[in-house]
N, C-alpha and C positions, 0 to 999 in steps of 0.2 A: 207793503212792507219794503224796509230798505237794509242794506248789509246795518248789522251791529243791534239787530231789535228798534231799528227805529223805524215808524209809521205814521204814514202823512193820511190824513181825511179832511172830508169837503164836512162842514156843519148842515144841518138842514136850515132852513128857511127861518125858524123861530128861532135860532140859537147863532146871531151873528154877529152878536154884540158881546161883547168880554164885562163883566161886571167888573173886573181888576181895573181895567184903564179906559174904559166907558168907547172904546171905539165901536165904530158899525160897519157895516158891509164884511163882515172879516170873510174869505172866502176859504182859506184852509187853517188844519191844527192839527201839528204835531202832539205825539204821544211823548210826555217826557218817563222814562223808564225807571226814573230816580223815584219822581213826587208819585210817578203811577195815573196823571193828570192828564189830559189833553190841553194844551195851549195857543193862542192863536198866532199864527205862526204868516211871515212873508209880507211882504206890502202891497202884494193882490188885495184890490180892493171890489166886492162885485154891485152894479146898478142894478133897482129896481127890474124885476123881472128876469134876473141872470143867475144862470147857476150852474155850476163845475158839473158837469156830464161826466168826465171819467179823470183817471188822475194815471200816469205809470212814473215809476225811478228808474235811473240811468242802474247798469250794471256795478258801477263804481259808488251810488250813493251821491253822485256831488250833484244832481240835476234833479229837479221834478218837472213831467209836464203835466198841464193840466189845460184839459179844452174846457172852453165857457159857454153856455148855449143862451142865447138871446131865445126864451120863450115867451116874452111879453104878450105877443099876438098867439099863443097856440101853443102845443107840444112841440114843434120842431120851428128854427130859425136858423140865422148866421150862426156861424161856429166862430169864436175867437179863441187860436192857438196862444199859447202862453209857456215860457222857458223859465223856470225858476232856478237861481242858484242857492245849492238849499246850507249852506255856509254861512252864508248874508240875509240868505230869507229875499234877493234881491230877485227883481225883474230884469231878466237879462234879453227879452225875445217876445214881441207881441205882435200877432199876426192875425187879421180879421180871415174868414172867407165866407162868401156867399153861396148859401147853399139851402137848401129846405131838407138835405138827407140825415142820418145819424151817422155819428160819428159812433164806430163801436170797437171795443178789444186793441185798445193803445199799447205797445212796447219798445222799450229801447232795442232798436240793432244792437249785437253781439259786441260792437268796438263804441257805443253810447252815439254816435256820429249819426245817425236819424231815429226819427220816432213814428213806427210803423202802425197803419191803424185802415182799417174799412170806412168807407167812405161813396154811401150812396151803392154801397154793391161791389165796388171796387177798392182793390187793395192801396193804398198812397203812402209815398216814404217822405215825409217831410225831414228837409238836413237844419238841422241844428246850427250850423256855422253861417248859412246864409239866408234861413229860410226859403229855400227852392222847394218846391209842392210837387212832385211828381207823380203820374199815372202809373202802376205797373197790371202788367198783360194778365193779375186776377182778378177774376170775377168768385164773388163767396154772396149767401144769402144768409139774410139772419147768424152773424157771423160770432162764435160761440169761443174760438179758440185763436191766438197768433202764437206761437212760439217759434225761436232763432235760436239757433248754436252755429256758429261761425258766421260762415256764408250762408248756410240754410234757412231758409223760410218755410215754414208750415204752418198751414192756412184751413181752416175747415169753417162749416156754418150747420145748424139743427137743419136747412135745407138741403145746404149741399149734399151730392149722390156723390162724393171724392173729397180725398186731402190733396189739396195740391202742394207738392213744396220747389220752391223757389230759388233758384242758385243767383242771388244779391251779386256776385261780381260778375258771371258769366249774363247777366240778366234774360233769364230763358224758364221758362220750366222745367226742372229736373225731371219730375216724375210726377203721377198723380197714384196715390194708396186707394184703391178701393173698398174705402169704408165711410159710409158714411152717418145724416143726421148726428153727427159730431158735438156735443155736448160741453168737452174740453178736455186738454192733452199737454204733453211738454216732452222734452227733454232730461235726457236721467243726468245730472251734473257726472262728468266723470267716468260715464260708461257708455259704448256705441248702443244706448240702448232711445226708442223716439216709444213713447202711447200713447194713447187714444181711447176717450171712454164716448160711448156709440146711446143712444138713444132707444135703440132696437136691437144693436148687438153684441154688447155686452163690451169688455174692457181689450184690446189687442194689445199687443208689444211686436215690434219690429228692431232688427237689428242694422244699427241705419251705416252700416260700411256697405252692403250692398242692397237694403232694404227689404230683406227676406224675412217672413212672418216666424215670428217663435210663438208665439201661444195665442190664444183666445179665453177666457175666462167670462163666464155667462152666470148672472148673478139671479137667484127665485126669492120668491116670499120665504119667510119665515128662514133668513140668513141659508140659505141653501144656494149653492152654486158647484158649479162644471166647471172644467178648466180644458182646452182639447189642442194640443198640436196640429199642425199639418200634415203630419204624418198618420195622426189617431190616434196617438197616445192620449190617456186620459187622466183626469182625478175629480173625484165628485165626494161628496159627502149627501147623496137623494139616494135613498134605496130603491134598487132597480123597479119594484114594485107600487111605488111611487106614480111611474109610465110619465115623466115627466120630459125622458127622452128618449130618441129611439133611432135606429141607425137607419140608415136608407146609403145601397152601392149603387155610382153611376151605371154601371151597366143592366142595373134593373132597378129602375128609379122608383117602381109602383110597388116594392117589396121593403112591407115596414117591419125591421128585424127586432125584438125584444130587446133592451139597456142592457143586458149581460152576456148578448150574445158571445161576444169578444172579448168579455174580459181577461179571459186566460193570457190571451196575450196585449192588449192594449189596457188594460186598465196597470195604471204608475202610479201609485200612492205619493207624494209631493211632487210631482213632475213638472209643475210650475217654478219651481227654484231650483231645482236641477236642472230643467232644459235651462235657462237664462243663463243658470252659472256656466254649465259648458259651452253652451255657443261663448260666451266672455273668452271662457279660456282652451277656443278650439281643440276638446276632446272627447264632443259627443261620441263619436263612435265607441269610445273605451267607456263613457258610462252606460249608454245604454245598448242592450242585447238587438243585432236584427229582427222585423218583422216579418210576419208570414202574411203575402199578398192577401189583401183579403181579398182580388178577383180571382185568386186561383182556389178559395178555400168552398168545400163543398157550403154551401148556405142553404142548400134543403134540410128542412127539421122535421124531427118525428114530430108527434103530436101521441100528449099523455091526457087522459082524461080520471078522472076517480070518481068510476061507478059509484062506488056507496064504504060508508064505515059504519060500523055495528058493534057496540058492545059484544062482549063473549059471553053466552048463557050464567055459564060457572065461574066470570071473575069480571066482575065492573070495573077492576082497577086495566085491562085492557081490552084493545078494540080489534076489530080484524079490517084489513082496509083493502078495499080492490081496485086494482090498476088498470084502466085498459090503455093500452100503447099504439099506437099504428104508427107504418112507416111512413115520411113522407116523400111523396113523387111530384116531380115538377117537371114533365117533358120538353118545359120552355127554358127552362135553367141558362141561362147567357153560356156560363162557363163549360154546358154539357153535363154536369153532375148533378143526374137529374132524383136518385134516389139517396135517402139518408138513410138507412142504415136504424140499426135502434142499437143504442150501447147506453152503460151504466145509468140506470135510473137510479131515484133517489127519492125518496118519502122523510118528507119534514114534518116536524108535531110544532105549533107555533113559531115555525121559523128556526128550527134547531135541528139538525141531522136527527133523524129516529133509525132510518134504513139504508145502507148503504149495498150496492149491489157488490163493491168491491172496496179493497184497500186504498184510503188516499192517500196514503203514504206509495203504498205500489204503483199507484197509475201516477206521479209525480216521476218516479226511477224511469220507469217503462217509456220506448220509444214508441211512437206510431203506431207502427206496425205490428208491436208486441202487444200493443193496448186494446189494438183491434182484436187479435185475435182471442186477447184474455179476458176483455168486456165486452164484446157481444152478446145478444140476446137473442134467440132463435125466434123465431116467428113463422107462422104456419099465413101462408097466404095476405102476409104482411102487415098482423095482426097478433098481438099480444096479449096476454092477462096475468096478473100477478099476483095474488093474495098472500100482505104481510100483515103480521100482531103488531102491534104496538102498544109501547108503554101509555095509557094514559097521567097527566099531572092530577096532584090533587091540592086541596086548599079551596081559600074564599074565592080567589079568581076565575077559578072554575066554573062554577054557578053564575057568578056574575058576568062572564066573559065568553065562555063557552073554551071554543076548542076550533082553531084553526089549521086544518091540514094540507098540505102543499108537495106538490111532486115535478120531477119534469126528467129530460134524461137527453144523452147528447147523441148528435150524426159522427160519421164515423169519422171529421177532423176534429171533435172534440168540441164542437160549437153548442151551446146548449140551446134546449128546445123554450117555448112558450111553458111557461108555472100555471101547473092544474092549480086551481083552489075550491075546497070543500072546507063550512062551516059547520063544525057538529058541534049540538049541544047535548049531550049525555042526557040517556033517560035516566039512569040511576049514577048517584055520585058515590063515587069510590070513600072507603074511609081515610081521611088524613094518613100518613106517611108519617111514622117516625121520627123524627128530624135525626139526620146522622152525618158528622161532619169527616172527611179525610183528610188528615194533614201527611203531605209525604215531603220530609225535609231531607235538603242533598246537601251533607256539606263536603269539598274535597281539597285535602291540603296537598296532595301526592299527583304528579303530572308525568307522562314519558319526556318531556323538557323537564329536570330538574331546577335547570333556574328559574322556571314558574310556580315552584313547591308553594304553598302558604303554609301557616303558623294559627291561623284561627274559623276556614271554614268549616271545619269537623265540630270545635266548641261552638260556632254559631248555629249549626243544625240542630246542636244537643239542645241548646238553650232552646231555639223558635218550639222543638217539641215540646219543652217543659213549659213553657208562657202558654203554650195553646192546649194545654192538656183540658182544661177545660171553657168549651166558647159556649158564650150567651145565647141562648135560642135552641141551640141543640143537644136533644140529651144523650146523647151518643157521639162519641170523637176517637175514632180509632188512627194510629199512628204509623207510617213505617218511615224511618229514620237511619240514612244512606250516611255514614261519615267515617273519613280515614283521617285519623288523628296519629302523633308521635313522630318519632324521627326515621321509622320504615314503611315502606309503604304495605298495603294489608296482601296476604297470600290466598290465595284459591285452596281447593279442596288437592288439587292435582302440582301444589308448589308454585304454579305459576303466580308472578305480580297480577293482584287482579287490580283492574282500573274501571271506573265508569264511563261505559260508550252509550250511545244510543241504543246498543242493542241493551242497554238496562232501562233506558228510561222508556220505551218506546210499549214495551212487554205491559210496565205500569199502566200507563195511559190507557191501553188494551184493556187491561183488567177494566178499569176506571168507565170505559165505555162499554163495556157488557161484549167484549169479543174474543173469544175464546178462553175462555179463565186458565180452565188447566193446562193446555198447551204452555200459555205466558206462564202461571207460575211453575212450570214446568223447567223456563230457560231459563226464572232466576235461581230457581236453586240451585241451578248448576254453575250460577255466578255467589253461591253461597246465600242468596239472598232468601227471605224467608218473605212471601208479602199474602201469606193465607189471612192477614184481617183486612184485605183488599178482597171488593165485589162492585156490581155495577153502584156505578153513584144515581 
């Protein structure tokens, strides 16, 4: 391709004769963009046996080159360089060389003034103004990528174990990247930004004012990929369960840590565009929050197991599930922290909280120290057992699916342990459930900022309740309906302005999730609220 949409190609072998003006040998053809057409374009004419190996355009559009391989006798022969001015279609530059190598990966230098290409293993800058043929100090195998921005040259091959890149006026090596098997790469037009997409490891970006790595990006079957900083930070879309990856710390290189150990604090949901954007506009520090060494962090983990689950004699719709927990001890620990602790486990019913041993909302507020002390789990000789109910689902998936149970619990930095897993399949199936839907609509026109008052979310809560009064599928749809409408704002039982904080919506949620019922409706009706056709969903 060339600036403006226009695109130059070489014909194959059967197609080099124009049926418009009956010529032959024609050796390239412009795309016209008008007719939508390819045309045969320049007065390159090629002999029996010759044919255009590679083609590049100058940065400006006014030049093509194209090398010719004399294959006559074989796959490989002379190479005849060729300068086209693509204005005239004229031959401005014809240059034989003898050689048996490939000619691979052609581009114009940054200022059009040579045409940079591998050659036999070796990098060569041929100048355009005099045809001077020059050796330069790379060596590249199987050469997959050339890209230039200014003076720089970067060079990689699917062999090569390194990018070398090349400072063109200081003529020296600047640096070499290690990353290799090199596939192909460029420069971002417009942004200190250089990539490279890797054969084996995945896509890198570097920030080419001092060449410091910003990201990694590691692509899986079935459109799944990692993205990972230097630092750790992450973002995936493989469920950690998956085990598609797994952490491993230098100073205990034989300890494979479960994909979720860290996410509390490394995993960064878009951190691919964020880290890039800030490095651009040097103010990582202010987007992202410091890390906690992960050599200083306790990495011993309990280990959960789940003895057995069992229907309840007197209700099939739930099961009784038993935990056993131990702590884990690691005398060899690198960092010295050789025991983990047992704190806040957790029993999942298909991959969805069932059991929580504490508040996630609380252990979010809670510091450390306070967490520690508020989710710990006492254990008798380092040793645990736990027996919780749970809800069982019911429906057709049931039967046909069964029932996936999943526990794990964390050491006391909060790092979590290896996911027990038990598959139960029910002796007896519960009968279907009800179907019964909750709508809780909040609408608020009233703010302690009065300039942020609205005029219509109290009417759009009224309305979503009456539209959803009754939904398809469910024969049950109970409502609670939160909205301050008019030009005052609504009064508490005690005169005060009352306002919606969290502490109202949070009480909900509670109900919603089967934790404490009367407590929660206890706090709203002291904010007036009445939410008794709320129950666990």
């Amino acid at each position: 391709p060339a600036p403006g949409y226009v695109f130059y190609g070489a014909p194959v072998a059967n197609c080099r004769q124009s049926k418009a003006t009956g010529r032959s040998g024609i050796a390239l053809q412009r795309f016209d963009s008008k007719t939508k057409t390819w045309e045969a374009y320049s007065d390159l004419r090629l002999q029996p046996g010759e044919v255009v190996d590679s083609l590049a355009v100058s940065p400006d559009g006014s030049r093509v080159f194209a090398a010719i391989l004399d294959a006559a006798d074989g796959e490989t022969g002379d190479i005849t360089l060729i300068l086209i001015e693509t204005a005239s279609g004229r031959t401005i530059r014809r240059q034989k060389v003898e050689t048996r190598a490939y000619l691979e990966k052609p581009v114009f230098a940054a200022d059009g003034m040579q045409v940079l290409f591998s050659l036999g293993e070796t990098m060569h800058a041929w100048a355009v103004s005099d045809g001077a043929l020059d050796k330069l100090p790379i060596t590249t195998v199987d050469t997959t990528m050339i890209a230039t921005s200014g003076q720089l040259l970067a060079v990689g091959g699917e062999s090569d174990d390194a990018i070398s890149l090349y400072d063109m006026q200081a003529r020296k090596i600047a640096a070499r990247l290690d990353y290799g098997n090199i596939l192909t790469g460029g420069f971002v037009p417009d942004k200190p930004l250089y990539w490279a997409l890797s054969n084996e490891e995945g896509i890198r970006i570097w920030d080419t004012r001092d060449w410091s790595e910003l990201l990694t990006t590691y692509v899986f079957y079935n459109q799944g990929f990692m993205t990972v900083t230097p630092e750790g930070r992450y973002d995936t879309n493989i469920h950690p369960y998956k085990a598609q990856f797994r952490w491993l710390v230098p100073d205990e290189p034989f300890q494979s840590l479960n994909p979720d150990t860290f996410s509390r604090d490394y995993y960064s949901p878009g951190v691919g565009h964020r880290r890039i954007t800030c490095a651009i506009e040097g103010n990582c520090a202010e987007v992202f929050a410091p890390l906690r060494s992960i050599a200083d962090l306790n990495r011993t983990l309990p280990t959960v197991r789940i003895r057995s689950v069992a229907q309840l004699p007197g209700d099939p719709r739930k099961a009784e599930v038993i935990l056993e927990i131990e702590e884990g001890v690691n005398p060899a620990a690198a960092n010295g922290k050789t025991r983990s602790g047992i704190f806040n486990p957790r029993l999942l019913r298909n991959h969805q909280l069932a059991v929580d041993e504490a508040s996630t909302a609380a252990v979010r507020r809670l510091k450390i120290d306070e967490w520690r002390n508020e989710h710990r789990l006492e254990a008798r000789n380092g040793r645990a057992e736990l027996r919780r109910i749970v809800t069982l689902p019911t429906g057709d998936t049931l039967q046909s699916e069964g029932i996936v149970i999943t526990a794990y619990a964390f050491n006391e930095d909060r790092l979590k342990s290896e996911t027990a897993q038990f598959a139960f399949k029910p002796k007896r199936y519960p009968a279907p459930r009800v179907p019964r839907a909750y709508v809780v609509a909040i609408g608020i026109d009233h703010y302690r900022e009065q300039r942020l008052d609205l005029s219509y979310a109290g009417a759009d809560a009224a309305l979503m309740r009456d539209r959803l009064k009754n939904i398809p599928g469910y024969y049950e749809t109970r409502h609670l309906t939160i909205a301050t409408t008019g030009t005052a704002a609504p009064l508490s039982a005690n005169g005060q302005v009352r306002y919606v904080t969290r502490d109202t919506i949070l009480p909900i949620l509670a109900i919603l999730a089967g934790r404490n019922r009367d407590e929660m409706l206890g706090k709203l009706r002291r904010q007036g609220i009445d939410a008794s056709m709320l129950e666990a969903a």
